[in-house]
N, CA, C and O atoms as a DFTB+ gen file, in Angstrom:
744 C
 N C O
     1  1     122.104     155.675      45.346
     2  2     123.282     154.896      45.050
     3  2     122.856     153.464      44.732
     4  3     122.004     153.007      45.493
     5  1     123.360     152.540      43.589
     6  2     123.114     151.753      43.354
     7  2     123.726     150.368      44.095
     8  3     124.633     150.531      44.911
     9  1     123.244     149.021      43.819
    10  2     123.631     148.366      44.841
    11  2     124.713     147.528      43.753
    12  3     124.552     147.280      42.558
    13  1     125.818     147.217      44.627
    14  2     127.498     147.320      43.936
    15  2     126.729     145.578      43.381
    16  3     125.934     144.998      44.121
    17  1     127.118     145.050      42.143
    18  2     126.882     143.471      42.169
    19  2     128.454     142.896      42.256
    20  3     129.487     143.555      42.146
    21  1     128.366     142.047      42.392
    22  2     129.394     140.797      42.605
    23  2     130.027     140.515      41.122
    24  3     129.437     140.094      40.127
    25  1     131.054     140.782      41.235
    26  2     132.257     140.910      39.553
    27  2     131.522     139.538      39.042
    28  3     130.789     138.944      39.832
    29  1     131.658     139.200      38.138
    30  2     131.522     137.925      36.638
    31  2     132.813     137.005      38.142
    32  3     132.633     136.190      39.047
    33  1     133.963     137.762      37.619
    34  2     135.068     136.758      37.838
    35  2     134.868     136.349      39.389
    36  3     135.134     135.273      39.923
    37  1     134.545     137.044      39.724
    38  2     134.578     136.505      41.178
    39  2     133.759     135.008      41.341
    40  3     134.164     133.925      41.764
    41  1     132.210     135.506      40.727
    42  2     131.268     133.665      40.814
    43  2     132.849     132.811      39.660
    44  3     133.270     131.742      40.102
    45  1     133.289     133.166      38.809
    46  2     134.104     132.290      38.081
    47  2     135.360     131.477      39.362
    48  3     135.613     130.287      39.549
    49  1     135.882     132.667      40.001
    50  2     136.946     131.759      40.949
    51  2     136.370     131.023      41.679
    52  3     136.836     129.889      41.798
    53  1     134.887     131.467      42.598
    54  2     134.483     130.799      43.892
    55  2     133.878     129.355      43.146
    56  3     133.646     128.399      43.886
    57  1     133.687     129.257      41.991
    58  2     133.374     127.700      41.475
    59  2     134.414     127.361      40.931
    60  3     134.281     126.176      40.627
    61  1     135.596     127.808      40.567
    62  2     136.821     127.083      40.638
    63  2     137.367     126.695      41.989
    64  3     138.030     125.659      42.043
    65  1     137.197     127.308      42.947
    66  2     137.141     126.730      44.523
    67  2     136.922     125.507      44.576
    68  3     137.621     124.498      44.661
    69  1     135.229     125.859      44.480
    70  2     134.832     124.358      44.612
    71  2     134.565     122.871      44.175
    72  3     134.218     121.821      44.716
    73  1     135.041     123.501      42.407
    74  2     135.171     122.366      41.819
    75  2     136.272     122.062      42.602
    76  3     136.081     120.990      43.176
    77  1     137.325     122.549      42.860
    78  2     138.773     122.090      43.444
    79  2     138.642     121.323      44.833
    80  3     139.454     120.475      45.202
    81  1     137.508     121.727      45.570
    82  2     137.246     120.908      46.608
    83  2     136.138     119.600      46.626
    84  3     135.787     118.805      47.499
    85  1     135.874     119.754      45.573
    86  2     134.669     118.861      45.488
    87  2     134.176     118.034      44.143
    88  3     133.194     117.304      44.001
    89  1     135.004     118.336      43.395
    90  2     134.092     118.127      41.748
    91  2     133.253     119.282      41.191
    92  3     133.188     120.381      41.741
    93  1     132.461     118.875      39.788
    94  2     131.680     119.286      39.041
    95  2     130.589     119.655      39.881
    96  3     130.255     120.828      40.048
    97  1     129.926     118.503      40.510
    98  2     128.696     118.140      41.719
    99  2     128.756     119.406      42.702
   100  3     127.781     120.039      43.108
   101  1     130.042     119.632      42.987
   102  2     130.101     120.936      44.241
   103  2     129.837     122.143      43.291
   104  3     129.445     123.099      43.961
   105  1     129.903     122.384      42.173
   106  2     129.790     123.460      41.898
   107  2     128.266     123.854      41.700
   108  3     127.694     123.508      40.667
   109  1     127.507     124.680      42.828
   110  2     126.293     125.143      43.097
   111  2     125.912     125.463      43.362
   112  3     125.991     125.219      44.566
   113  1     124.549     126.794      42.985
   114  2     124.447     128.243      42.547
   115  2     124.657     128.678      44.218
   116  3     125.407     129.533      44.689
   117  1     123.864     127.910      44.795
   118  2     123.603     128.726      46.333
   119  2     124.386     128.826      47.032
   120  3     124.474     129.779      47.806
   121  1     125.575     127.422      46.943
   122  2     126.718     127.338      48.136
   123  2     127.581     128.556      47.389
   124  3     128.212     129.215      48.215
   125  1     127.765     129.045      45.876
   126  2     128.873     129.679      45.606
   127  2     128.059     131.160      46.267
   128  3     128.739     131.773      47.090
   129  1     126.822     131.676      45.981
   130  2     126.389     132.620      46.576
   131  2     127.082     132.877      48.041
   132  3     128.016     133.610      48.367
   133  1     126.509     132.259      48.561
   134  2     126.881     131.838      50.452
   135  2     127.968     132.377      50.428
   136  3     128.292     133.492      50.837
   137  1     128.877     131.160      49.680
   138  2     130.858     131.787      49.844
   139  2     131.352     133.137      49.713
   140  3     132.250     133.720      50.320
   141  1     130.225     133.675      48.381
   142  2     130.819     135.066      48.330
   143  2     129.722     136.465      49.549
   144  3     129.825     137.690      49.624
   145  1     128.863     135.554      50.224
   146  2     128.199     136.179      50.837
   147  2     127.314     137.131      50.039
   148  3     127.484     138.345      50.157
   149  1     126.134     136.506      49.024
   150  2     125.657     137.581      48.208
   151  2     124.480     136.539      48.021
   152  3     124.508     135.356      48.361
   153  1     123.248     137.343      47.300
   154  2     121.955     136.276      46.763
   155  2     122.572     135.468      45.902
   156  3     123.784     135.407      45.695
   157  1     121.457     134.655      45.249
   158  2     121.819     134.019      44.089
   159  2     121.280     134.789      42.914
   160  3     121.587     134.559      41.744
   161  1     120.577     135.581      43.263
   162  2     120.187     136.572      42.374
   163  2     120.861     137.551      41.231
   164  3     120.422     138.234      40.306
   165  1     122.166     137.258      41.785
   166  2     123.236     138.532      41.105
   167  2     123.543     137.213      39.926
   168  3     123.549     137.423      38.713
   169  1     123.827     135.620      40.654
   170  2     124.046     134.736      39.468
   171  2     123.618     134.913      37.918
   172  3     124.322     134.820      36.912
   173  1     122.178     135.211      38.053
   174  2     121.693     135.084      36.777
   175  2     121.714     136.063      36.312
   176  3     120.960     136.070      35.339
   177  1     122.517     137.602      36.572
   178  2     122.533     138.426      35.831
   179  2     124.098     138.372      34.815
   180  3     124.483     139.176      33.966
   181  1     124.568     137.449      35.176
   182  2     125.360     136.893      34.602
   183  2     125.606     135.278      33.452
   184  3     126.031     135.049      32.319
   185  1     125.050     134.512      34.579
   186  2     125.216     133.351      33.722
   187  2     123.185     132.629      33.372
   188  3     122.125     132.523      33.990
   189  1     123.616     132.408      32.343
   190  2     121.930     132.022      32.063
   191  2     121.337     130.551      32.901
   192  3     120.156     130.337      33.175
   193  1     122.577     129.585      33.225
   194  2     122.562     128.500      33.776
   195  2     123.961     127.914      34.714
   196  3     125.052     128.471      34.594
   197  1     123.811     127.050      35.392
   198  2     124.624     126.340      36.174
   199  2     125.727     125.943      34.534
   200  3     126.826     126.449      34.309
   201  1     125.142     125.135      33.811
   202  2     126.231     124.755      32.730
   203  2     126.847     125.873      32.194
   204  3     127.987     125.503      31.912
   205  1     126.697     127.193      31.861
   206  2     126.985     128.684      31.495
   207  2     127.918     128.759      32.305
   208  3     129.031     128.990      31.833
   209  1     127.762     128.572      33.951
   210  2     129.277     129.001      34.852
   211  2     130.250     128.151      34.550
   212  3     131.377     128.641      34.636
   213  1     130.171     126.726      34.131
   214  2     130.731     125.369      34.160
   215  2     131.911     125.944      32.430
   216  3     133.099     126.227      32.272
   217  1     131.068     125.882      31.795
   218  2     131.814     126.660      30.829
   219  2     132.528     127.517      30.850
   220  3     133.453     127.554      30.039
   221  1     132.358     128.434      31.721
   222  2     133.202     129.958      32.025
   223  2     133.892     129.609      32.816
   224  3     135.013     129.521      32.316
   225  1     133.898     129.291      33.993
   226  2     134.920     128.660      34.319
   227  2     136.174     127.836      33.530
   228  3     137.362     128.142      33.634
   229  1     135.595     126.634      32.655
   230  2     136.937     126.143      31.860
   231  2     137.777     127.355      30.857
   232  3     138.973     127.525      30.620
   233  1     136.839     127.900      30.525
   234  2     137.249     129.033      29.496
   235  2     138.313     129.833      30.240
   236  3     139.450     129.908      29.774
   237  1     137.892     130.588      31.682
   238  2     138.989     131.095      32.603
   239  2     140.050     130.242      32.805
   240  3     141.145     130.721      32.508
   241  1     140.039     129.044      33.253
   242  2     141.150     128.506      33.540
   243  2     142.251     127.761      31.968
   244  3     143.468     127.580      32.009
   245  1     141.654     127.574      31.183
   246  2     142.203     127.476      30.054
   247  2     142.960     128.828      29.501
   248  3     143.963     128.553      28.841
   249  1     142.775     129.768      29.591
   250  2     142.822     130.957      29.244
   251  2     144.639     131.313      30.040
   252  3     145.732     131.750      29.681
   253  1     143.983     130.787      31.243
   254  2     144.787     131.481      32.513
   255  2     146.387     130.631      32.869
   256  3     147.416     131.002      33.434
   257  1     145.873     129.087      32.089
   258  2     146.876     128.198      32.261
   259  2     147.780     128.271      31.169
   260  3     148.927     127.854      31.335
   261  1     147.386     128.797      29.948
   262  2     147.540     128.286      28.473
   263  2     148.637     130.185      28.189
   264  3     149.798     130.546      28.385
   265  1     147.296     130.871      27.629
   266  2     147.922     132.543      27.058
   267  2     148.631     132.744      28.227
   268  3     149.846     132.546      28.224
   269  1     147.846     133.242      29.595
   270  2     148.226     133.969      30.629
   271  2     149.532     133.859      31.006
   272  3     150.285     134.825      31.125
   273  1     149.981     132.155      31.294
   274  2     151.200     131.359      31.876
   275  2     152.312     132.380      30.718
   276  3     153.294     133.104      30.882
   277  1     151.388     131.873      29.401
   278  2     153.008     131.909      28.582
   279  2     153.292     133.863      27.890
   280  3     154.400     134.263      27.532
   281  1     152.418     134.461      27.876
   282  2     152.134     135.718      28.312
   283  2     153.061     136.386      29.520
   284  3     153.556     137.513      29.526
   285  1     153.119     135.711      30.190
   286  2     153.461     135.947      32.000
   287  2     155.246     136.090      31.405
   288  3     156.038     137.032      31.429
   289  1     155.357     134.598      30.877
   290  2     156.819     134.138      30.588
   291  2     157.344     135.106      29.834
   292  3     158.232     135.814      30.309
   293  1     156.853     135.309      28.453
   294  2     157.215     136.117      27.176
   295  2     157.339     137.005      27.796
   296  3     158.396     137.599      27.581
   297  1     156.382     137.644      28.918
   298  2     156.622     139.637      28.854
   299  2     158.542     139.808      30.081
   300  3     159.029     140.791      30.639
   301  1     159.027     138.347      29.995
   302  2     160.054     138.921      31.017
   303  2     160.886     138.686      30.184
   304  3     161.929     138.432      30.787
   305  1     161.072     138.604      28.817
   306  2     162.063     138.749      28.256
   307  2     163.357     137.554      27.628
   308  3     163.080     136.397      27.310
   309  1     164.131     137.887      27.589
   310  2     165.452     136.898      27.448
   311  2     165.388     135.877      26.943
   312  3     164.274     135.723      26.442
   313  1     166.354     134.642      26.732
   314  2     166.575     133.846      26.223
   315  2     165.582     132.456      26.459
   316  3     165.256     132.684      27.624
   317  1     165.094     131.545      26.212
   318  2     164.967     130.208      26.388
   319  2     164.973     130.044      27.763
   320  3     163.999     130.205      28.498
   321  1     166.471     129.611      28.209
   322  2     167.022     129.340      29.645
   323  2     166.092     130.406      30.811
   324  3     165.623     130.208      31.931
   325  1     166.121     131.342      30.075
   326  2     166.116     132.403      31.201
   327  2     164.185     132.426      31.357
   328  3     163.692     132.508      32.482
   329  1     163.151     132.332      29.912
   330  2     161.915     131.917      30.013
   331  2     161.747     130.742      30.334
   332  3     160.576     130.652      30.703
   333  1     162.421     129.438      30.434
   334  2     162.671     128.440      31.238
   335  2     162.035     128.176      32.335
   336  3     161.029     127.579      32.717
   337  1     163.773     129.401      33.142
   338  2     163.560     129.581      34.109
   339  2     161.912     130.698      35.235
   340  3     161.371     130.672      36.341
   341  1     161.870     131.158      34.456
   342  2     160.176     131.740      34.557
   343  2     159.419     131.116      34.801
   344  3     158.709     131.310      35.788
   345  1     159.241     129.858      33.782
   346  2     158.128     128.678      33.858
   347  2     158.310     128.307      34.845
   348  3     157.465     128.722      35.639
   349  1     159.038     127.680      35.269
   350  2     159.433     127.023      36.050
   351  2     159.100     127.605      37.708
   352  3     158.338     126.923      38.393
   353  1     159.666     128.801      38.262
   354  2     159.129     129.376      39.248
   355  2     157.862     129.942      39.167
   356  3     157.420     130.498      40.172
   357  1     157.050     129.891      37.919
   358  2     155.621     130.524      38.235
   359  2     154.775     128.866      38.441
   360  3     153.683     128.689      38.982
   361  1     155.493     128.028      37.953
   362  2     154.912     126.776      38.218
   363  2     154.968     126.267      39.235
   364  3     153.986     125.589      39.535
   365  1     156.119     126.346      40.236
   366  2     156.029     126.059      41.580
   367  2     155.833     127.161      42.454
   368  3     156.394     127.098      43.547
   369  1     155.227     128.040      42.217
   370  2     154.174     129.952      42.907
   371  2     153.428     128.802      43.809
   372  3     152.761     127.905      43.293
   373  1     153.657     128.965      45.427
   374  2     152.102     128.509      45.824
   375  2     151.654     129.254      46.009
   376  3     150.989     129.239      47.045
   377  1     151.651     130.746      44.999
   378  2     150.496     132.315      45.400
   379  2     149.791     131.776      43.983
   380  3     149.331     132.747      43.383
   381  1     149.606     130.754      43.397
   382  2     148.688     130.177      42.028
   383  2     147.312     130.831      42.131
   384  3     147.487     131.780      41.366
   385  1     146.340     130.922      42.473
   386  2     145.124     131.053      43.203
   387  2     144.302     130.361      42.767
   388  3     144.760     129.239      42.984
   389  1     143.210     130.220      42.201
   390  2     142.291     129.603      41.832
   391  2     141.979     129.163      40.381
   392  3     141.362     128.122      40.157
   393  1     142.510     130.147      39.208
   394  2     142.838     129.683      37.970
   395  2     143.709     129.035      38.189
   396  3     143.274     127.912      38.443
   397  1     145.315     129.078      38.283
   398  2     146.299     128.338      37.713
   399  2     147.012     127.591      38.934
   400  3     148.156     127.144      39.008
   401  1     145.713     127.598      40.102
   402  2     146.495     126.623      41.227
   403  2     146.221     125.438      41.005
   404  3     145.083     125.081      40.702
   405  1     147.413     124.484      41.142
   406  2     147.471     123.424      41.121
   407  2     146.044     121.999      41.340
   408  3     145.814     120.879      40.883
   409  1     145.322     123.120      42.473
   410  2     144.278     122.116      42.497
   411  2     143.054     122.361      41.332
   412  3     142.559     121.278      41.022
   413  1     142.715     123.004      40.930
   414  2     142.170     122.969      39.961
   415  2     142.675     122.619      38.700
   416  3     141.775     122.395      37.890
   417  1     143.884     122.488      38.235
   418  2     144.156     122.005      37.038
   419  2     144.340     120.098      37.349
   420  3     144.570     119.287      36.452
   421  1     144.153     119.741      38.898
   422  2     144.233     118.154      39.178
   423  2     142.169     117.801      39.250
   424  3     141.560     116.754      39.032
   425  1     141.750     118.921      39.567
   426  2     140.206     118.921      39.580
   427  2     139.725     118.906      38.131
   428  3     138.954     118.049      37.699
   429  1     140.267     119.987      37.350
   430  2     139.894     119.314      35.899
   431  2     140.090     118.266      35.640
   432  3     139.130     117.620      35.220
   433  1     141.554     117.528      35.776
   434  2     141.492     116.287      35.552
   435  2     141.064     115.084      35.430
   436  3     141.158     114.181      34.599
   437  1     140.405     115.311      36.764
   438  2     139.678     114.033      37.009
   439  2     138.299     114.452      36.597
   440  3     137.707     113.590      35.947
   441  1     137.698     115.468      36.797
   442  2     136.366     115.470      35.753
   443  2     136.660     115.077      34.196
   444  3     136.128     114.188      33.531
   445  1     137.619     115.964      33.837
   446  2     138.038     114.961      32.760
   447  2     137.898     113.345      32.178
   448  3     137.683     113.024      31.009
   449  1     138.088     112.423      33.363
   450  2     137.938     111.668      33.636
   451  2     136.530     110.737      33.646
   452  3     136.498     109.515      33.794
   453  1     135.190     111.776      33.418
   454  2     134.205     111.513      33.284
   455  2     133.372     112.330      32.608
   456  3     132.159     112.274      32.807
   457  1     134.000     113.316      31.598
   458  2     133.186     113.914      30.688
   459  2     134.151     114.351      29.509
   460  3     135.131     115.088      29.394
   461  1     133.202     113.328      28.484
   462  2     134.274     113.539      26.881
   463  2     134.900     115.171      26.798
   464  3     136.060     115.571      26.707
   465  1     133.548     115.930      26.876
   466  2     134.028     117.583      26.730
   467  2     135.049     118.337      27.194
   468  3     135.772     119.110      26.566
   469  1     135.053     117.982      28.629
   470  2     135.986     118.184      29.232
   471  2     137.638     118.005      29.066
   472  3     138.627     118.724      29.212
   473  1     137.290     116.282      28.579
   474  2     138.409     115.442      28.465
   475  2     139.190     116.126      27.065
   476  3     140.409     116.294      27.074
   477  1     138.341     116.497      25.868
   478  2     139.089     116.828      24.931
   479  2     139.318     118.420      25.042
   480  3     139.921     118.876      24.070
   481  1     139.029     119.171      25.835
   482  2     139.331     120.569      25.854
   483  2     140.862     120.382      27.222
   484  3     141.532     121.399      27.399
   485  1     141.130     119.475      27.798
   486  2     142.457     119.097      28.821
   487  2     142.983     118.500      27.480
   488  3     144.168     118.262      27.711
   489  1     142.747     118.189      26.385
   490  2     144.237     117.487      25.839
   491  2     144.102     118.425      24.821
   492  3     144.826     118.185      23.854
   493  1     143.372     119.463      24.724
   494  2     143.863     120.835      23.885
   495  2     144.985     121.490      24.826
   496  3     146.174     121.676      24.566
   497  1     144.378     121.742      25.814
   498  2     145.256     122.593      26.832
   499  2     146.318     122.234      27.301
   500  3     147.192     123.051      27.592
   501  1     146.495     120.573      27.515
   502  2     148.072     120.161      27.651
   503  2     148.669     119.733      25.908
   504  3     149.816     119.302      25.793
   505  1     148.284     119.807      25.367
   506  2     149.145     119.952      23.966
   507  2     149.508     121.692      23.596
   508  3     150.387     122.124      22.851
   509  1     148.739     122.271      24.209
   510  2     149.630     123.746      24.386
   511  2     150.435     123.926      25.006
   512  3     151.491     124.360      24.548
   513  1     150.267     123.674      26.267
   514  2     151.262     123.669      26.984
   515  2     152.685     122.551      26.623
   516  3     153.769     122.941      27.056
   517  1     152.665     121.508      26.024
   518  2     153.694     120.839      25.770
   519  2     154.172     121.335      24.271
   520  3     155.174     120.759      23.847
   521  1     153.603     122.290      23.456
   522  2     153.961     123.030      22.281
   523  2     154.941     124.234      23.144
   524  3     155.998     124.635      22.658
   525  1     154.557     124.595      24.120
   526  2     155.174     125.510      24.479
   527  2     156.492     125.353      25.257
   528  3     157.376     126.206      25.177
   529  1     156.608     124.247      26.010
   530  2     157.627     123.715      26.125
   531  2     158.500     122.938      25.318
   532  3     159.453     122.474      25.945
   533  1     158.440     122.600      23.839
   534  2     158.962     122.086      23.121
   535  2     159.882     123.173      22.284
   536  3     161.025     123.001      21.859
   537  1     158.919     124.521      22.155
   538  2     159.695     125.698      21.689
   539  2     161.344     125.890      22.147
   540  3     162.465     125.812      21.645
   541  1     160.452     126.304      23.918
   542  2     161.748     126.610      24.578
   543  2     162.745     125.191      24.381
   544  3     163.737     125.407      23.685
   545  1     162.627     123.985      24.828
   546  2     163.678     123.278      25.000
   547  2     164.251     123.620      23.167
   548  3     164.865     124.663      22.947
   549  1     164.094     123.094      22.553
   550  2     163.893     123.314      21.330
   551  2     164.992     124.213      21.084
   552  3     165.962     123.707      20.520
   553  1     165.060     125.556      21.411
   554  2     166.164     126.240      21.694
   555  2     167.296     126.090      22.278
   556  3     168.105     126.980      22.015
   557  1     167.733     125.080      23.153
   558  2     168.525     124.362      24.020
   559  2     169.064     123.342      23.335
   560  3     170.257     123.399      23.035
   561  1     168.332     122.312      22.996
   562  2     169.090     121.580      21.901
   563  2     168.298     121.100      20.980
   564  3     167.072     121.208      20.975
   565  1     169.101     120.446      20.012
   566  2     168.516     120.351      18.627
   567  2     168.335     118.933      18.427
   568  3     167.906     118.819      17.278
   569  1     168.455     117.674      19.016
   570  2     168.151     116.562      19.451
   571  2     166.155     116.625      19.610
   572  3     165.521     117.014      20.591
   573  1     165.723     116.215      18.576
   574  2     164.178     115.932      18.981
   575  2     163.845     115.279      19.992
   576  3     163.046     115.726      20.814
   577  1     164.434     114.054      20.095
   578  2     163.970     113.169      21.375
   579  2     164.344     113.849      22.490
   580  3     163.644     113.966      23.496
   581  1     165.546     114.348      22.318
   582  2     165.956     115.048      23.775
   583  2     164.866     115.989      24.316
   584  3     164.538     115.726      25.473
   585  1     164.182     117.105      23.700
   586  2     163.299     118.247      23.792
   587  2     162.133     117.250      24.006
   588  3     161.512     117.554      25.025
   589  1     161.717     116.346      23.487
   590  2     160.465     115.817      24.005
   591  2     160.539     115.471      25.441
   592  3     159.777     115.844      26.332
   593  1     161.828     114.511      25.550
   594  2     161.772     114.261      27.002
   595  2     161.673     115.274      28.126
   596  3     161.050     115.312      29.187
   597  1     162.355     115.926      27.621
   598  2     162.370     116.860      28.399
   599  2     161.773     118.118      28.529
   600  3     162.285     119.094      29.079
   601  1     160.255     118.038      27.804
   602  2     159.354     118.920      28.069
   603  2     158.284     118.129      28.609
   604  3     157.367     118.761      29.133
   605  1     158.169     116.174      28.580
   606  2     157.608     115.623      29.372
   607  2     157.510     116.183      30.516
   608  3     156.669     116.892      31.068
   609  1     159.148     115.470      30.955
   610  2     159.634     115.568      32.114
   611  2     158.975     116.657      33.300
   612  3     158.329     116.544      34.342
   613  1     159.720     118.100      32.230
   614  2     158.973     118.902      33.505
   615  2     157.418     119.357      33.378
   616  3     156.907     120.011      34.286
   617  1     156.699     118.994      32.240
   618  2     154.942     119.025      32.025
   619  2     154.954     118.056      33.208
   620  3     154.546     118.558      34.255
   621  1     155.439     116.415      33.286
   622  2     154.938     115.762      34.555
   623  2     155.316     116.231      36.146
   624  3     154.457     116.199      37.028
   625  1     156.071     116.468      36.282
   626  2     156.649     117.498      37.527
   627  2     155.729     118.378      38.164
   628  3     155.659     118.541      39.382
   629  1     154.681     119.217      36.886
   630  2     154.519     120.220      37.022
   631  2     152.674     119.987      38.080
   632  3     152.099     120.548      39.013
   633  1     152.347     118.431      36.825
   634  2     150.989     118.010      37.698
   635  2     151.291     116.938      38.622
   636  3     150.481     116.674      39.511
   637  1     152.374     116.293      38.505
   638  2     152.393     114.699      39.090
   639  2     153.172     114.980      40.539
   640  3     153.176     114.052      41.347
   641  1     153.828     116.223      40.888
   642  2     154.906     116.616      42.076
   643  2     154.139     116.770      43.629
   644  3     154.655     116.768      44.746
   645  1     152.791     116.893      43.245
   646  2     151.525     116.675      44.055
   647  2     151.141     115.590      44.881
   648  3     150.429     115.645      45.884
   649  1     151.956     114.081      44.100
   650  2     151.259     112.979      44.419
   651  2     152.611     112.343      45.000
   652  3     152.773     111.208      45.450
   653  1     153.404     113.239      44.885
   654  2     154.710     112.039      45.017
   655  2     155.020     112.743      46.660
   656  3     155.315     113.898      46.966
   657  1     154.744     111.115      47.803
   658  2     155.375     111.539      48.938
   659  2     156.532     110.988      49.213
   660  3     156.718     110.836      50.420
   661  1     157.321     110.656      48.568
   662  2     158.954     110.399      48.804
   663  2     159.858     111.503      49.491
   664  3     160.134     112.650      49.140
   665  1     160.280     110.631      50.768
   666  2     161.602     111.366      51.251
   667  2     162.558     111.639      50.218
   668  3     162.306     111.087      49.147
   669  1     163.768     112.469      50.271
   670  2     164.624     112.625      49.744
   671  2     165.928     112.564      50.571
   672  3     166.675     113.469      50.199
   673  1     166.332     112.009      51.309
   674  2     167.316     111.307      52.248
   675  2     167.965     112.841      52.792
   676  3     166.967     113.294      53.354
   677  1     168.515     113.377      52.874
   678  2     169.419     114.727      53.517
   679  2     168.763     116.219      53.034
   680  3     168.816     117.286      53.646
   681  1     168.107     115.915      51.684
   682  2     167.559     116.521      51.003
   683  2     165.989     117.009      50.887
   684  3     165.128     116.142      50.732
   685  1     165.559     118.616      50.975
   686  2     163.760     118.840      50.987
   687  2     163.289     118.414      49.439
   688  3     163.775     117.931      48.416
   689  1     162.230     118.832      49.869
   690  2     161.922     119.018      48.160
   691  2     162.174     119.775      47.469
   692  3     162.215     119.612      46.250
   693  1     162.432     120.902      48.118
   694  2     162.224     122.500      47.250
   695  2     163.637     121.970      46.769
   696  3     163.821     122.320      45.603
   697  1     164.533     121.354      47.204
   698  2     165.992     121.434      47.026
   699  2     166.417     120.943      46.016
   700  3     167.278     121.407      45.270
   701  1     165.445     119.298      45.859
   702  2     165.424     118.362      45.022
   703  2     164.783     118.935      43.332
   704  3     165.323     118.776      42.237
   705  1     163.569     119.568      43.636
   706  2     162.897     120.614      42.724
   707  2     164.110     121.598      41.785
   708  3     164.273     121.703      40.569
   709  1     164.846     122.238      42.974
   710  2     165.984     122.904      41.859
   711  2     166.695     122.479      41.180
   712  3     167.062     122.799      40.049
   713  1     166.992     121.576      41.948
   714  2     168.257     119.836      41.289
   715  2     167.438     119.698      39.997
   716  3     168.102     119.519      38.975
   717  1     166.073     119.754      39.876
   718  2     165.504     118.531      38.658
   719  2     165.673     120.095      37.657
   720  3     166.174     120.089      36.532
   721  1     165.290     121.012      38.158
   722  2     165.271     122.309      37.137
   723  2     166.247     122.480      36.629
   724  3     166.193     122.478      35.399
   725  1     167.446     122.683      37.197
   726  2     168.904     122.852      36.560
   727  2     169.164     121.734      35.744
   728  3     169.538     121.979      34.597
   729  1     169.027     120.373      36.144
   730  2     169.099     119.506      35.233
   731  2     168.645     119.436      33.951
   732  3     169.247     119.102      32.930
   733  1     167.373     119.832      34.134
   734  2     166.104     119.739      32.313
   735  2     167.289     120.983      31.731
   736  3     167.845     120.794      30.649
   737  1     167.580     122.182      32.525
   738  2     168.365     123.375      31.644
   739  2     169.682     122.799      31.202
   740  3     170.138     123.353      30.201
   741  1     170.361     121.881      31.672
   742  2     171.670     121.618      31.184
   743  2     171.745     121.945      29.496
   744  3     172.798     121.779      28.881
């Protein structure tokens, strides 16, 4: 019987882990071995280099944030409002996991932040994503400025809702969250 190796995707999530906990810098060959409890040996039957996972990785999470998200949306059907409403609850999922959880699309970011490559493959991926929200609003009303704002709006919600620790006086967040959703749908 042969000895089982360790999936592609799996080294792909456990260094989306740790970029998410750590940066670019955390992502490395031995600690991701360790995590998945395996050599590093199985690594290179996969990736030819540390930059090879670094790549596959963006490729997964681009993939996963971009087709997958709107894939996810499209296969449920219905109107605008109603794929909207899709976005919208797969965007606030805290079952996200490691592609399309929140901390890794704030971990790209900030590597972003220090590598051109990076930086211009995040403003491919949020100009998809704000193409894709321009569709749907787009359908809602026919006001251009209106649909821009309001595919800002909830594109910023979607990364910026992370950073914001404001009370909401009588009100949770989750509550306030529906308030802002029903609103963008008016």
């Amino acid at each position: 019987m042969g000895v089982t190796r360790t999936p592609r995707g799996k080294w792909i999530e456990e260094g989306l882990r740790a970029l998410a906990a750590g940066g670019p810098e955390a992502v490395r060959i031995e600690v991701l071995a360790q995590a998945l409890g395996v050599s590093k040996g199985g690594f290179y039957g996969y990736f030819s280099n540390r930059e090879a996972l670094l790549t596959e990785m963006l490729d997964a999470w681009e993939q996963a944030v971009t087709d997958g998200v709107i894939e996810q949306v499209e296969s449920g059907g219905g109107d605008a409002r109603a794929k909207l409403e899709r976005l919208f609850a797969i965007a606030s999922s805290s079952t996200e996991g490691p592609l399309r959880g929140t901390a890794a699309d704030l971990a790209v970011r900030d590597w972003a932040r220090r590598d051109e490559a990076v930086a211009r493959r995040l403003r491919r991926v949020d100009n998809r994503r704000m193409a894709y929200l321009r569709s749907l609003f787009g359908s809602l009303c026919a006001d251009e400025d209106e649909v821009e704002v309001r595919s800002l709006l909830a594109f910023s919600l979607r990364i910026g809702n992370h950073f914001i620790a404001a009370d909401h006086g009588p009100r949770d967040r989750a509550e306030v969250m529906a308030m802002t959703g029903k609103w963008l749908l008016r």
